[in-house]
Structures are given as structure tokens and as C-alpha cells.
N, CA, C and O atoms as a GROMACS GRO file, in nm:
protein
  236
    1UNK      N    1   1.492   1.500   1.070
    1UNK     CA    2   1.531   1.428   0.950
    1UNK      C    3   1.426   1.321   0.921
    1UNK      O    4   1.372   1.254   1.009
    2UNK      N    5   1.404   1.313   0.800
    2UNK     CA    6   1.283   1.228   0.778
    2UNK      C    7   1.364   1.128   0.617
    2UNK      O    8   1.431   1.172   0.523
    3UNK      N    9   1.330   1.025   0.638
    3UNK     CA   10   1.382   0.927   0.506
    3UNK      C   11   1.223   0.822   0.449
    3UNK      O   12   1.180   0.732   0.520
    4UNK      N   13   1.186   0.844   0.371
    4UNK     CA   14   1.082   0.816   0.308
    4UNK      C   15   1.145   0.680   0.239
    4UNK      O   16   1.257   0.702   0.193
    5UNK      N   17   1.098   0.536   0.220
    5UNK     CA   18   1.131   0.447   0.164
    5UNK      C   19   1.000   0.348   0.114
    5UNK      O   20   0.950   0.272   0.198
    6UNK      N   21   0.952   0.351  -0.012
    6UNK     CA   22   0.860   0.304  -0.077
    6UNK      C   23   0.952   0.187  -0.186
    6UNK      O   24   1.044   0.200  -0.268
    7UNK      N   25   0.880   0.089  -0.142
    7UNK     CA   26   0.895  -0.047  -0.199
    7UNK      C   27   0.762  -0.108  -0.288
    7UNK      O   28   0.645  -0.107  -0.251
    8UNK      N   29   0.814  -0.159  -0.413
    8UNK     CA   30   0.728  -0.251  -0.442
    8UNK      C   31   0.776  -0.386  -0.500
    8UNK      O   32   0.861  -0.392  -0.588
    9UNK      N   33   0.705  -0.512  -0.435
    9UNK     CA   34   0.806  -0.609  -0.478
    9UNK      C   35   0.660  -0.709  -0.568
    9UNK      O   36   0.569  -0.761  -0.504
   10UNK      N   37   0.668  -0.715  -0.702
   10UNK     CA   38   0.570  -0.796  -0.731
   10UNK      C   39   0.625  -0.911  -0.855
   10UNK      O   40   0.727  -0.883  -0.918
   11UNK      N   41   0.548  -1.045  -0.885
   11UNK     CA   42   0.571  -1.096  -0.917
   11UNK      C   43   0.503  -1.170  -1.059
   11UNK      O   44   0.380  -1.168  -1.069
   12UNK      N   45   0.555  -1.211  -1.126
   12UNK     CA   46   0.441  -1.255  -1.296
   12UNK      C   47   0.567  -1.383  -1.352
   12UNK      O   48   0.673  -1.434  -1.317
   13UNK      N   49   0.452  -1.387  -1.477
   13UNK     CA   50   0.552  -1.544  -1.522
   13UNK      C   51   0.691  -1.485  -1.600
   13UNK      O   52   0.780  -1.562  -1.634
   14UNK      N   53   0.696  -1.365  -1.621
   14UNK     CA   54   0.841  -1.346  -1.659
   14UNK      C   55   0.942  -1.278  -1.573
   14UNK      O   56   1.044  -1.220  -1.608
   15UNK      N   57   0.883  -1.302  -1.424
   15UNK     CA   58   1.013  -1.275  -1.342
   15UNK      C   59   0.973  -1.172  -1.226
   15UNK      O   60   0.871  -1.103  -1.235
   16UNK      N   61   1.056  -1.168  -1.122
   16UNK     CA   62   0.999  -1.087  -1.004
   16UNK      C   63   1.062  -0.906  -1.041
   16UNK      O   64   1.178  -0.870  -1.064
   17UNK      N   65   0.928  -0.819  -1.032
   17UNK     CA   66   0.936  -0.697  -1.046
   17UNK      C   67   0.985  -0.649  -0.920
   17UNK      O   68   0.938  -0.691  -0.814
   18UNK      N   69   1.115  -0.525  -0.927
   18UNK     CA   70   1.116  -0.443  -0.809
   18UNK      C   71   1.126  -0.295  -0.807
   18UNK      O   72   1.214  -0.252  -0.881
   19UNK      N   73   1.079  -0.234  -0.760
   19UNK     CA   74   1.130  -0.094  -0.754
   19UNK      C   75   1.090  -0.007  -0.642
   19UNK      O   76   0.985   0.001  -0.579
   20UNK      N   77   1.212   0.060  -0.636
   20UNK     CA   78   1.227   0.139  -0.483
   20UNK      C   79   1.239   0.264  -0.485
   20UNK      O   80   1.330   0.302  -0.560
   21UNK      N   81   1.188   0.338  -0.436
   21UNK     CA   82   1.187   0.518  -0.433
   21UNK      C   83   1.264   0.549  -0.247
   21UNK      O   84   1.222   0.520  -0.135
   22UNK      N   85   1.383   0.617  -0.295
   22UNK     CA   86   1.403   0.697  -0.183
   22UNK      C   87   1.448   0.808  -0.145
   22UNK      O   88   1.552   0.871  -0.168
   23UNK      N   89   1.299   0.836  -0.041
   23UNK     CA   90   1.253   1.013  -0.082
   23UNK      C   91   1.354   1.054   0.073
   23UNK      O   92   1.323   1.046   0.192
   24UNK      N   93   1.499   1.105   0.000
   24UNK     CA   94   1.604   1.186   0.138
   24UNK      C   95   1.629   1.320   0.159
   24UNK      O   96   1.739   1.372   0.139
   25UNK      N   97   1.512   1.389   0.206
   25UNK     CA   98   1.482   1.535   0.191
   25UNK      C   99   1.601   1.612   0.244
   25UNK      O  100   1.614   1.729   0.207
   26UNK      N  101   1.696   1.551   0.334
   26UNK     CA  102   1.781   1.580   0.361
   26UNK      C  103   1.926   1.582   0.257
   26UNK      O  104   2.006   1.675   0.248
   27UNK      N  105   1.932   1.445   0.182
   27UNK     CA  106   2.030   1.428   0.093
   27UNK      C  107   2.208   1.351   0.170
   27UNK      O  108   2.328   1.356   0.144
   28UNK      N  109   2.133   1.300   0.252
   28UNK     CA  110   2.236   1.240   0.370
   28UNK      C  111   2.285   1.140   0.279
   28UNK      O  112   2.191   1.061   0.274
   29UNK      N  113   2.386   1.090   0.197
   29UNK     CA  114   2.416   1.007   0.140
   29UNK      C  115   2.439   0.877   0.193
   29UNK      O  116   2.391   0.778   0.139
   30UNK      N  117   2.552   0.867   0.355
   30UNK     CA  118   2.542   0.776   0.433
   30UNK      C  119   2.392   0.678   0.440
   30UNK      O  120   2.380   0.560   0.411
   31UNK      N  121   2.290   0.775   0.489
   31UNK     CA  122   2.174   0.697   0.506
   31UNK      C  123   2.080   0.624   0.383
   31UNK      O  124   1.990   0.540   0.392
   32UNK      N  125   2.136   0.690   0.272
   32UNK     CA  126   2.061   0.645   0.147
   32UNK      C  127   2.136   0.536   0.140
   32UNK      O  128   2.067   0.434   0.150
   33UNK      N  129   2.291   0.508   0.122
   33UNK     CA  130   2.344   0.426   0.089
   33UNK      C  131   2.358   0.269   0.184
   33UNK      O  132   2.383   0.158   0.140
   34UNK      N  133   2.330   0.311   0.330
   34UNK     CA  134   2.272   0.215   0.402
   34UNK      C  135   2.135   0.157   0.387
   34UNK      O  136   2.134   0.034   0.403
   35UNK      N  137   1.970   0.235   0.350
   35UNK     CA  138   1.875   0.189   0.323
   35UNK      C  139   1.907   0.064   0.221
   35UNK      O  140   1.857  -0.048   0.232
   36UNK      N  141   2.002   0.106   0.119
   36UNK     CA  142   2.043   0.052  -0.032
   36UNK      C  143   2.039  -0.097   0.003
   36UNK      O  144   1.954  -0.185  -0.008
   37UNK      N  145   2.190  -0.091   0.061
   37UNK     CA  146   2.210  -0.218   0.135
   37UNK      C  147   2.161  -0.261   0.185
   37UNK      O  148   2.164  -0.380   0.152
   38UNK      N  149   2.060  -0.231   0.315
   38UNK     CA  150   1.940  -0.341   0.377
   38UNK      C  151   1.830  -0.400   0.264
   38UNK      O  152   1.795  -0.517   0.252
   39UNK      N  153   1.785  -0.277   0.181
   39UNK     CA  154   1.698  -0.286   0.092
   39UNK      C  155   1.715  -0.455  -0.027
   39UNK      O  156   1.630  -0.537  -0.061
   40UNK      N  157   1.864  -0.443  -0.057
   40UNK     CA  158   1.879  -0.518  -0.147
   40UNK      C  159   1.886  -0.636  -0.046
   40UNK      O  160   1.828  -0.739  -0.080
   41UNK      N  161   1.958  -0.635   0.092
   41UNK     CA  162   1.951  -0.810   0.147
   41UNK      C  163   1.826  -0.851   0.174
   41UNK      O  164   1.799  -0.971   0.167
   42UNK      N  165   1.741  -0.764   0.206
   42UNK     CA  166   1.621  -0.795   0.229
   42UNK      C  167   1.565  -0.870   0.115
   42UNK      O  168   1.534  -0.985   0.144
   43UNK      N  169   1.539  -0.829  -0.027
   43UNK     CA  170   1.527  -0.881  -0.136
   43UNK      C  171   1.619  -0.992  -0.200
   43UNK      O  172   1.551  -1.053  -0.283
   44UNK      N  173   1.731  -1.037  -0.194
   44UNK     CA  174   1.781  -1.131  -0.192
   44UNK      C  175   1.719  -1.238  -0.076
   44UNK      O  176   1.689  -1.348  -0.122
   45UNK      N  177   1.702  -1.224   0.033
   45UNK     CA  178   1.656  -1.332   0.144
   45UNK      C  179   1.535  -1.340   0.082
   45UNK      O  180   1.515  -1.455   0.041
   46UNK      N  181   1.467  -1.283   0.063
   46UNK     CA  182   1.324  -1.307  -0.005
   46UNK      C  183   1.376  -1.385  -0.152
   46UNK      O  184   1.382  -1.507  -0.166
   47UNK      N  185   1.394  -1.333  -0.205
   47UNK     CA  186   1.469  -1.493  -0.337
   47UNK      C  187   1.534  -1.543  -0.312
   47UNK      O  188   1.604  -1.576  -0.408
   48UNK      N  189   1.573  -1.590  -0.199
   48UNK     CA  190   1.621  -1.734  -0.157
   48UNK      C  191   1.507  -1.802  -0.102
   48UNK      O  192   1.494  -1.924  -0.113
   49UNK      N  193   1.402  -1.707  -0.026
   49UNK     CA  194   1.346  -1.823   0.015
   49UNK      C  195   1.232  -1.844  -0.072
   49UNK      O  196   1.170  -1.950  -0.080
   50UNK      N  197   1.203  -1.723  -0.148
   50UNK     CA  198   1.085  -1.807  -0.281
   50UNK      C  199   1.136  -1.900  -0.338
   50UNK      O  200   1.065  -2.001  -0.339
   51UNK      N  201   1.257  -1.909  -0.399
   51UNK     CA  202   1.303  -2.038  -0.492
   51UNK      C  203   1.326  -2.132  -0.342
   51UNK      O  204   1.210  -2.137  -0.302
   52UNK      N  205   1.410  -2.207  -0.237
   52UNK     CA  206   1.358  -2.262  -0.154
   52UNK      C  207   1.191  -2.343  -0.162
   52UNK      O  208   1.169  -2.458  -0.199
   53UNK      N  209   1.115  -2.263  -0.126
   53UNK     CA  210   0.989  -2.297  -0.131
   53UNK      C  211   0.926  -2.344  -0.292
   53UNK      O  212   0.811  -2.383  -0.315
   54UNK      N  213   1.013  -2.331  -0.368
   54UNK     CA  214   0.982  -2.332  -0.481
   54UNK      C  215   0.996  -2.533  -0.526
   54UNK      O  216   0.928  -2.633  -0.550
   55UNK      N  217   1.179  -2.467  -0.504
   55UNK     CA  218   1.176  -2.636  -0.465
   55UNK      C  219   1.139  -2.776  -0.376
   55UNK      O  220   1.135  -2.898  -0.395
   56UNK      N  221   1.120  -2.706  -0.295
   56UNK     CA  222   1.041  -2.734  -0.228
   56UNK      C  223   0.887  -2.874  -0.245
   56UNK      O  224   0.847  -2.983  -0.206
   57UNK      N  225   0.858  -2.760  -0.332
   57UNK     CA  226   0.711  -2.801  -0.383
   57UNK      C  227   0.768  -2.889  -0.489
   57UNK      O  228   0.688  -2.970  -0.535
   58UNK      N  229   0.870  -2.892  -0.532
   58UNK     CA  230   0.880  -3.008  -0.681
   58UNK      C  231   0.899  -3.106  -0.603
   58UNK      O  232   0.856  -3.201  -0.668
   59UNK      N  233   0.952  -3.162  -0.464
   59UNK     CA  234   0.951  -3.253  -0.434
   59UNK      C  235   0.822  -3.391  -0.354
   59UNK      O  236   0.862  -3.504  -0.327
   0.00000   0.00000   0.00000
């Protein structure tokens, strides 16, 4: 079983770009729907801690 997961997380002045490809040659839904979920906390902890650092710097 092989699960392919391509991320791109980039950023500009009108807002942080994301998009995710996931290649499940198998079609295991369980495992897609778990990548999902890590995928998205992962990206939320990452915008918490850019804005964090964000404010950060205004002070």
C-alpha cells in the first residue's frame, strides 16, 4: 500500500495559499480521511504560530 501526499503551503499579501493532492492508489478511505485530519492540524498550528510571531513583531 502506498499513500502519496503532496503539499503546498505558500504565502502573498492577499492571504496564505494551500493545496493538497492525495494520491490513494488503493482508495482506503480510513487513511485518506486520517491524512485529512493531520493535514489540516498541521496547517492550523502553522497559523497559529505565523500570526503569534506576527504579533509578536508589533510589539
Amino acid at each position: 500500500m502506498a499513500v502519496k501526499l503532496t503539499v503546498t503551503l505558500s504565502s502573498n499579501n492577499n492571504g496564505i495559499n494551500f493545496n493538497a493532492e492525495i494520491d490513494n492508489e488503493n482508495k482506503n478511505e480510513d487513511i485518506e480521511e486520517t491524512l485529512i485530519q493531520c493535514l489540516l492540524a498541521a496547517c492550523l498550528g502553522e497559523l497559529n504560530r505565523l500570526k503569534k510571531e506576527s504579533h509578536d513583531g508589533d510589539s
